[in-house]
DRENGU-365837 format. One record per residue (C-alpha): residue in three letters; x, y, z. Coordinates in steps of 0.5 Angstrom, whole numbers, plus 2048, in hexadecimal, padded with zeros to 3 digits. Layout:
N
alaXYZ;...
***
This chain:
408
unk7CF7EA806;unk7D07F180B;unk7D57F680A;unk7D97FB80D;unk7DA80280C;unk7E180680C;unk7E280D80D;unk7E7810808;unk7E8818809;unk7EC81D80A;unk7ED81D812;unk7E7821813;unk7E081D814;unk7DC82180F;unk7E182080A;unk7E081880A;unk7DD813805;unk7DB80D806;unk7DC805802;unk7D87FF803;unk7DE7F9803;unk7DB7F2803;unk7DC7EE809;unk7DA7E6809;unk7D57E480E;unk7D47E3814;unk7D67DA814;unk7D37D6819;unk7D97D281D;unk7DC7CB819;unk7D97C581D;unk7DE7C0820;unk7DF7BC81B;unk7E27C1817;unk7E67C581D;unk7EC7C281C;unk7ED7C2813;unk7EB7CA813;unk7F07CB818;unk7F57C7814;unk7F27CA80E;unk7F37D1811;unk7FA7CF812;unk7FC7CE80B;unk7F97D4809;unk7FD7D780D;unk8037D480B;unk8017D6804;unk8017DD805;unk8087DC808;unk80B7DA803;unk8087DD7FD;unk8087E4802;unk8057EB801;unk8057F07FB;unk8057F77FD;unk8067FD7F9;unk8098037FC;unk80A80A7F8;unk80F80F7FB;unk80E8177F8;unk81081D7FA;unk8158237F8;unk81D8217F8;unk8218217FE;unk81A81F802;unk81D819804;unk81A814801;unk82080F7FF;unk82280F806;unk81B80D808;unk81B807804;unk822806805;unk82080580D;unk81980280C;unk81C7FC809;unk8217FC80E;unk8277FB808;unk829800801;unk8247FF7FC;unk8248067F9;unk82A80A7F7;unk82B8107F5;unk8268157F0;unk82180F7F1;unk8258097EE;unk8258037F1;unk82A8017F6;unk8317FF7F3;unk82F8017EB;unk8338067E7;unk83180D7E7;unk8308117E1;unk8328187E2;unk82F81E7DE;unk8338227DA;unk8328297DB;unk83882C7D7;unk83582A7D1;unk8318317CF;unk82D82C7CA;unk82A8297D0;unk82A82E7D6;unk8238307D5;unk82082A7D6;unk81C8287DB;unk81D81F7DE;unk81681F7E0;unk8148197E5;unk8188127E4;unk81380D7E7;unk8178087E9;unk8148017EE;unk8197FD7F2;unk8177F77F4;unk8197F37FB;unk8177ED7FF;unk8167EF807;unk8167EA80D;unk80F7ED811;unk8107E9817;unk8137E381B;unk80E7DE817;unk8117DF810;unk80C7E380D;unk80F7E7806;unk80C7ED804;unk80E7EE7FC;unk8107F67FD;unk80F7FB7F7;unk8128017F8;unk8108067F2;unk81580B7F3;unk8138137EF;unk81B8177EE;unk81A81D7EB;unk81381F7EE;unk8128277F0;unk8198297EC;unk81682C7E7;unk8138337E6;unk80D82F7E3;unk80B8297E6;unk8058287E1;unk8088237DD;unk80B81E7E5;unk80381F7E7;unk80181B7E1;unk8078177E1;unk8068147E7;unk7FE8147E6;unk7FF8117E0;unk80380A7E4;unk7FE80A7E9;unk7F88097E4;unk7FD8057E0;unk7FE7FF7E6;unk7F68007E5;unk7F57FE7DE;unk7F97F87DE;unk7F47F57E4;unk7EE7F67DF;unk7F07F37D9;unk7F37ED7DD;unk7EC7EE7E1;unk7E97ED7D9;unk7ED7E77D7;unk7EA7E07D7;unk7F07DC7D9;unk7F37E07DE;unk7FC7E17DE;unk7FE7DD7E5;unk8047E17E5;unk8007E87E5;unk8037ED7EA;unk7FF7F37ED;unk8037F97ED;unk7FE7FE7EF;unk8018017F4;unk7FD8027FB;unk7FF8087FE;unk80380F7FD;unk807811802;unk808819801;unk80E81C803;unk80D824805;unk812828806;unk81582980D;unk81383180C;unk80F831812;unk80A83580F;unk80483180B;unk80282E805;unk8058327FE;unk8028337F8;unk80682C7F6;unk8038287FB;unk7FC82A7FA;unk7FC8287F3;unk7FF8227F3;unk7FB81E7F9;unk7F58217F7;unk7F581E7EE;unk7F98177F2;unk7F48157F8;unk7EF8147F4;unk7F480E7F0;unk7F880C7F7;unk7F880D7FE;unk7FB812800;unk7FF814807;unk80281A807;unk80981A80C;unk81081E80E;unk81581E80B;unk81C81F80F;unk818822815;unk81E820819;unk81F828817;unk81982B81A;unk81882C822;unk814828826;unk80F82F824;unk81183181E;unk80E82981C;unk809829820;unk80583081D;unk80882D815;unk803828817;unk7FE82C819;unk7FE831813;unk7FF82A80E;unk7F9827810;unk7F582D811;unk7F782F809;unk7F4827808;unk7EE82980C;unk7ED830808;unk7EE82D801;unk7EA826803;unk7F0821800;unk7ED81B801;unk7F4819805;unk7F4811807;unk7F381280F;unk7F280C812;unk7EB80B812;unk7E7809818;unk7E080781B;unk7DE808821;unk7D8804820;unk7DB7FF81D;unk7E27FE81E;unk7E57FB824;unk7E880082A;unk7EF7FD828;unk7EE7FE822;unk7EB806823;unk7F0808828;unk7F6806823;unk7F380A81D;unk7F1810822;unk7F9810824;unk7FC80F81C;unk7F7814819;unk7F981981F;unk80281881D;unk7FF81A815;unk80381C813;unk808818814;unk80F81B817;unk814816813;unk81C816815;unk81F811811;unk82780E812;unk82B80880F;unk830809815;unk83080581A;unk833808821;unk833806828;unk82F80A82D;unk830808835;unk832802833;unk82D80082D;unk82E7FF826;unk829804822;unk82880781D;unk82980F81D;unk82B81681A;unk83181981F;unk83282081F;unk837825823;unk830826827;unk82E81F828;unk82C819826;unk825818822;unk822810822;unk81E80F81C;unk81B809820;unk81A80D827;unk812810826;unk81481682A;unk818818824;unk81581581E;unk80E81281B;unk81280D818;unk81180681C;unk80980981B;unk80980A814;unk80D804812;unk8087FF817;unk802802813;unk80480080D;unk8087F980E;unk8037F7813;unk7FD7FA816;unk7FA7FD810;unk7FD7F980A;unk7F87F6809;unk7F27FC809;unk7F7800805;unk7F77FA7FF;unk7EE7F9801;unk7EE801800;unk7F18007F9;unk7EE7FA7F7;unk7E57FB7FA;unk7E78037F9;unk7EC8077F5;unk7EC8017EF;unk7E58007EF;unk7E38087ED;unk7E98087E8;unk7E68027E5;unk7DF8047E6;unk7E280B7E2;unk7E58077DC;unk7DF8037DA;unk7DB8097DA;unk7E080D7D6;unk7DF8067D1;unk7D78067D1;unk7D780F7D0;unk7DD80E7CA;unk7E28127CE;unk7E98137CD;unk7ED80C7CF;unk7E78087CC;unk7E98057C6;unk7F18027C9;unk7ED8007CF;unk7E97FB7CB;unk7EE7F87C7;unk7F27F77CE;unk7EB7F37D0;unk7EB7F07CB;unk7E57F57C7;unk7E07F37CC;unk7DB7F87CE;unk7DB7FA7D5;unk7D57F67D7;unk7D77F07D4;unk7DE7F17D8;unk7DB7F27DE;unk7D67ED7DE;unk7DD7E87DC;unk7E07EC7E1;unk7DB7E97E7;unk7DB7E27E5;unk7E27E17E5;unk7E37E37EB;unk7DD7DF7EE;unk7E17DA7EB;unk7E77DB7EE;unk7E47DC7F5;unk7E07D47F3;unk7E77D17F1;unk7EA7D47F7;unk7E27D07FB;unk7E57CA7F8;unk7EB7CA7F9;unk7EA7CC801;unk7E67C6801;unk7EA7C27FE;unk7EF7C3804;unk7EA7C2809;unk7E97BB806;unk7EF7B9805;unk7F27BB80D;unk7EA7B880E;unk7EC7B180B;unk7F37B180D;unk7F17B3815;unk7EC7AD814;unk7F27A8812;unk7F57AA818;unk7F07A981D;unk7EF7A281A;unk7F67A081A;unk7F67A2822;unk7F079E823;unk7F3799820;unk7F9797823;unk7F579982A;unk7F1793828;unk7F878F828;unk7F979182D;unk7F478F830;
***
């Protein structure tokens, strides 16, 4: 079994660190024989996955009055998230700041996941969207406790996949919640990075994959954008924060494939303008902001980064950003988990009575062989379905042979 390498750094080529994904064999081509049941057999595999659909977990974070809910609002195409963060359509609860009692205290990040089902393209294929929205964040005079908060939900999302991993009779009904990218949204202040900003992507990318994007650029001038995007990515260059950008391999990958991750990591960071308003422009429907100067078309990439960063993330790099989580990020905080568990640090002793009070070797070992099993089940049943299209493709071979022969 060969493996490849993919860069995951902060933009700049020093700044890269390297991971080997596991990638099955090179297989010798089907025979004849087998042509037409593996075809049939790719077919209904394909119309599983359509079907059941695709989980992905996005996080939006950023200061309020980024523009976040309005994003989400216009990715999904339809309302999914309300005011202060609560899902579209619920009640929301007010502080009340009249009561003296009370008007010291601070909220605090509200972490809050909104689930909705998306249509991907003309064949059917669903994608099960998990929105984890973090109203709240940045409010604070001390924003310790949200940097905790939200770190601490990352992690949470982890655990639940080890102690599953752990179980001897798994739950069919499991749902990974880890969330598999972050999207950062900046100030549009057309400066760099503060102090925030820094803090809170250098302590999350090493449990997410982090893209850092601009929030409500519609209010910058073309330079202003241009040079906030330059003074960001160098503040992410100077302090190495290890930022998702696309990674590539000129080597390996092919020249489609590099050219469209050059061209994505050059917009970073995304320039995001959202709207929920639908307007006409020169005889067309779009989506788009109106102002006394002008009008801003979210879905215009002269105007907005939108329709680049919504096609990363539901098409051409889902699938990398759900990989990167799973071989990468999870593998290291498992590998973290079960270090603590041998050396008696913190956390130990309630992680072996999630895993049932196995030691770490023990889980791991077991953690191997129900995944080698799993993959076995999967063989056979593959099997079984060639078989089965093999033997019916039989039958009606021989039922044209037959009436051929009456024919005759």
């Amino acid at each position: 079994c060969r493996t490849e390498e993919v860069e995951i750094s902060s933009r700049h080529p020093s700044n890269t660190a390297k991971i080997s994904r596991p990638t099955s064999p090179p297989q010798s081509p089907p025979p004849a024989s087998m042509s037409s049941a593996n075809m049939s057999a790719m077919k209904l595999r394909r119309k599983k996955n359509v079907k059941k659909g695709i989980q992905f977990c996005l996080m939006v974070c950023g200061a309020s009055g980024t523009g976040r809910t309005t994003f989400v609002n216009t990715l999904c195409g339809r309302p999914v998230l309300g005011p202060h963060g609560s899902a579209a359509g619920a009640s929301t609860s007010y502080r009340d700041y009249d009561d003296p009692s009370t008007a010291h205290e601070e909220e605090g990040v509200k972490i809050k996941p909104v689930t909705v089902e998306l249509e991907l393209d003309e064949e059917g294929t669903r994608v099960s969207l998990t929105i984890v929205d973090t109203p709240g964040f940045g409010d604070a005079i001390d924003n310790e406790a949200a940097f905790g908060e939200i770190s601490t939900y990352l992690e949470r999302q982890y655990d639940d996949i080890l102690a599953e991993e752990s179980r001897i009779k798994r739950n069919p009904r499991f749902r990974d919640n880890r969330v598999h990218v972050l999207l950062y949204f900046v100030q549009p202040t057309g400066h760099g990075l503060r102090e925030l900003d820094i803090e809170l992507m250098r302590r999350l990318s090493p449990r997410v994959n982090v893209i850092p994007v601009i929030g409500k650029a519609d209010s910058l001038t073309p330079l202003e954008l241009a040079e906030s995007k330059k003074l960001i990515m160098e503040d992410i260059e100077h302090y190495r924060i290890p930022v998702y950008n696309f990674p590539y391999d000129i080597e390996e990958d092919d020249e489609d494939t590099v050219e469209e991750n050059a061209e994505l990591r050059g917009l970073m960071p995304f320039a995001i303008v959202g709207s929920e308003d639908v307007i006409e422009v020169d005889g067309r429907q779009v989506r788009a902001r109106t102002y006394p100067w002008g009008t801003v078309e979210v879905d215009n990439p002269r105007h907005s980064d939108f329709l680049a960063i919504r096609s990363a993330l539901l098409h051409s790099h889902l699938a990398d950003l759900k990989e990167i989580t799973h071989d990468f990020l999870y593998e290291n905080y498992r590998t973290e988990k079960l270090s603590k568990s041998v050396t008696g640090g913190p956390d130990s002793s309630s992680q072996d009575v999630e895993a049932g009070s196995l030691d770490p070797q023990s889980l791991a070992s077991q953690s191997v062989r129900l995944k080698e099993e799993q993959l076995r089940r999967e063989e056979e049943k593959l099997r079984e379905i060639e078989l089965k299209v093999q033997r019916e493709i039989n039958e009606k071979r021989q039922e044209l042979l037959a009436r051929e022969s009456q024919l005759k």
